[in-house]
C-alpha positions as CSV (number, residue, x, y, z in Angstrom):
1,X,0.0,0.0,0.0
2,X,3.0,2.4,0.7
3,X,4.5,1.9,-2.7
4,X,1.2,2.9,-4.8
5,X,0.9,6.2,-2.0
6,X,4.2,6.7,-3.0
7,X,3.3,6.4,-6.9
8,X,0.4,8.6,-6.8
9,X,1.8,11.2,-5.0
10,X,5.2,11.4,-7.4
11,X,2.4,11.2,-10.6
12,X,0.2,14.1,-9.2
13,X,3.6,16.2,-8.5
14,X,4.8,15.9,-12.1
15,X,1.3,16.7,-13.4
16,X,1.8,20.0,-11.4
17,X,5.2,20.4,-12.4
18,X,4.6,20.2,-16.0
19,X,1.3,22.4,-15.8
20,X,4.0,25.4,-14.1
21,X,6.9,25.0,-17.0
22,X,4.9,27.3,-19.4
23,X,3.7,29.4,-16.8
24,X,7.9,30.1,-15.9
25,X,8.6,30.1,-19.1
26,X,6.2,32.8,-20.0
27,X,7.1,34.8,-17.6
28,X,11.0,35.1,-18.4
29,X,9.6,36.5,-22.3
30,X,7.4,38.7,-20.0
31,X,10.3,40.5,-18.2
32,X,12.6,40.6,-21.0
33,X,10.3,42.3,-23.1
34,X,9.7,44.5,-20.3
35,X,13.3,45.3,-20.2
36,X,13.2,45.9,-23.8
37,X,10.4,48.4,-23.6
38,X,12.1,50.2,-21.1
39,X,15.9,50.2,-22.8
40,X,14.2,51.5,-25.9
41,X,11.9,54.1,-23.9
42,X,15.3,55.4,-22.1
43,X,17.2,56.0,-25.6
44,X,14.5,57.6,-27.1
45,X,14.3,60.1,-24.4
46,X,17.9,60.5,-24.2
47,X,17.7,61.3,-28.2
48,X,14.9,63.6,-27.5
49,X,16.6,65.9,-24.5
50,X,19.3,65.9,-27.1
51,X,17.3,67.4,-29.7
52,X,15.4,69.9,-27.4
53,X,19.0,71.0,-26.3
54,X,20.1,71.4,-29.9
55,X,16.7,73.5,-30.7
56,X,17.6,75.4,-27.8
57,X,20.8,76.4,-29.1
58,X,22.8,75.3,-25.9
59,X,24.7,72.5,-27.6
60,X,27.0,72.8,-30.9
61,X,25.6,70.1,-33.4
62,X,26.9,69.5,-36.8
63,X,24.9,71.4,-39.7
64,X,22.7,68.8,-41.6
65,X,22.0,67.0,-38.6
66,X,18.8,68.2,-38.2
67,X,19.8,68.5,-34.1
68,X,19.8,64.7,-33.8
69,X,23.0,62.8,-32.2
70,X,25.3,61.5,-35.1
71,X,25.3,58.2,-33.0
72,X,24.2,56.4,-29.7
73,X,28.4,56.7,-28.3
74,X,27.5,60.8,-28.5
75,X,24.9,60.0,-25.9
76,X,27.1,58.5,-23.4
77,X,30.3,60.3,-24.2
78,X,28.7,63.9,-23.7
79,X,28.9,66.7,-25.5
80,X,30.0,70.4,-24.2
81,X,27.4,72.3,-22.8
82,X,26.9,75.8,-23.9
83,X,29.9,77.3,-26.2
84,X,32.9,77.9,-23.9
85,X,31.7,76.3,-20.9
86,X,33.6,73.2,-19.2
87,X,30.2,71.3,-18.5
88,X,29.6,68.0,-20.2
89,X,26.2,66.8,-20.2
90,X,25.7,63.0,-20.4
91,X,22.3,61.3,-21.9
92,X,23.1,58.0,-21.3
93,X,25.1,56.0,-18.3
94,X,26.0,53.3,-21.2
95,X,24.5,51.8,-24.1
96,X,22.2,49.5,-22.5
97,X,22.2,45.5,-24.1
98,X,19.5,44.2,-26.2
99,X,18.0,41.7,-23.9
100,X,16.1,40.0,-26.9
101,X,19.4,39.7,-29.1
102,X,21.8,39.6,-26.1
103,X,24.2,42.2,-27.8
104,X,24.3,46.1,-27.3
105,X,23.7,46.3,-31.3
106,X,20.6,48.7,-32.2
107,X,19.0,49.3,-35.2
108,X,19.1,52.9,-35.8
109,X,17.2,55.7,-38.2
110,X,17.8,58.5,-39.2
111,X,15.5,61.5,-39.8
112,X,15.9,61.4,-44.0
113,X,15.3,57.6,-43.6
114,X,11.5,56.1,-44.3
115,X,9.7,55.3,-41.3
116,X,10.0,51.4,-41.6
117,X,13.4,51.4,-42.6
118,X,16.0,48.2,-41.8
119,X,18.7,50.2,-43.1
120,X,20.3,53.8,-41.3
121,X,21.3,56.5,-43.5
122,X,24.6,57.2,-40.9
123,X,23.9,61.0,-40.4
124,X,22.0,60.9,-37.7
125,X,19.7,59.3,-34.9
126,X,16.3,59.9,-34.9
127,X,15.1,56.6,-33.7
128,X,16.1,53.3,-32.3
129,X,14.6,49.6,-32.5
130,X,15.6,45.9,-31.9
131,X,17.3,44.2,-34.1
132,X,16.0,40.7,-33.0
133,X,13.2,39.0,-35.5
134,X,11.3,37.8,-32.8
135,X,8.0,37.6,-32.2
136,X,6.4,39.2,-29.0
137,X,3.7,37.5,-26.9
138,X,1.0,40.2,-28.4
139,X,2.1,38.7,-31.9
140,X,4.1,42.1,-32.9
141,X,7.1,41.4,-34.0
142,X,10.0,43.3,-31.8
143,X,11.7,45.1,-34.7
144,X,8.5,46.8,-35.0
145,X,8.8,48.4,-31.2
C-alpha cells in the first residue's frame, strides 16, 4: 500500500510540475520584453533631451543634422554644454544591451530615412529599434517596437 501512496503522489507532483513549466517560461519572455520596452523608452528620451538642447541652441551640433546625435556613443560620451563652458552633459550612463538579441547592437534611423526602414542613412539618430526577428507574446514582431 505504501509503494502505490508513494506512486500517486510522485504522478500528481509531475502533473503539477509540468502544468507550471509554461507558466515560468512565460514569464521570463514577459520581463525581457519588459526590459526591452524600457531600454528603448530610455534612448529615445535621451535622443529627444538631445534634440530639445540642440533647438535650444545650448549645444553645438553639426549642420545637416537636423539636431539629432550622429550616433548612440554621442549619448554616453557627452557633448560640451553651452559654447565655452567646461560642462559635459551626459544622456546615457551606457548603451544598455538588447535583452532579446543579447548584444548592445541597435538598429538605428535616421530623420531622411523612411519610417520602416532596416537600413540607417549614418547622419544621424532619430530613432532606435531591436534588431532581433522575434516575435512578441502580443504577436508584434519586436523590430517593430
Amino acid at each position: 500500500m505504501t509503494l502505490l501512496e508513494l506512486i500517486i503522489a510522485c504522478s500528481i507532483l509531475l502533473i503539477l510540475c509540468s502544468a507550471a513549466l509554461p507558466i515560468a517560461r512565460y514569464s521570463i519572455v514577459r520581463q525581457k520584453e519588459s526590459e526591452l520596452r524600457r531600454d528603448l523608452r530610455e534612448m529615445r528620451d535621451a535622443i529627444d533631451r538631445y534634440k530639445d538642447l540642440a533647438d535650444r541652441n545650448q549645444i553645438r551640433v553639426e549642420v545637416g543634422s537636423e539636431g539629432y546625435p550622429p550616433d548612440l556613443e554621442t549619448l554616453v560620451k557627452g557633448v560640451q554644454l553651452g559654447a565655452s563652458s567646461d560642462r559635459k552633459i551626459r544622456f546615457l550612463r551606457r548603451i544598455p544591451v538588447d535583452p532579446m538579441s543579447g548584444r548592445a547592437e541597435w538598429g538605428l534611423r535616421a530623420v531622411q530615412d523612411d519610417p520602416d526602414s532596416t537600413s540607417w542613412g549614418g547622419k544621424n539618430v532619430f530613432d532606435v529599434y531591436s534588431k532581433s526577428m522575434g516575435t512578441a507574446l502580443d504577436g508584434t514582431r519586436y523590430a517593430e517596437w
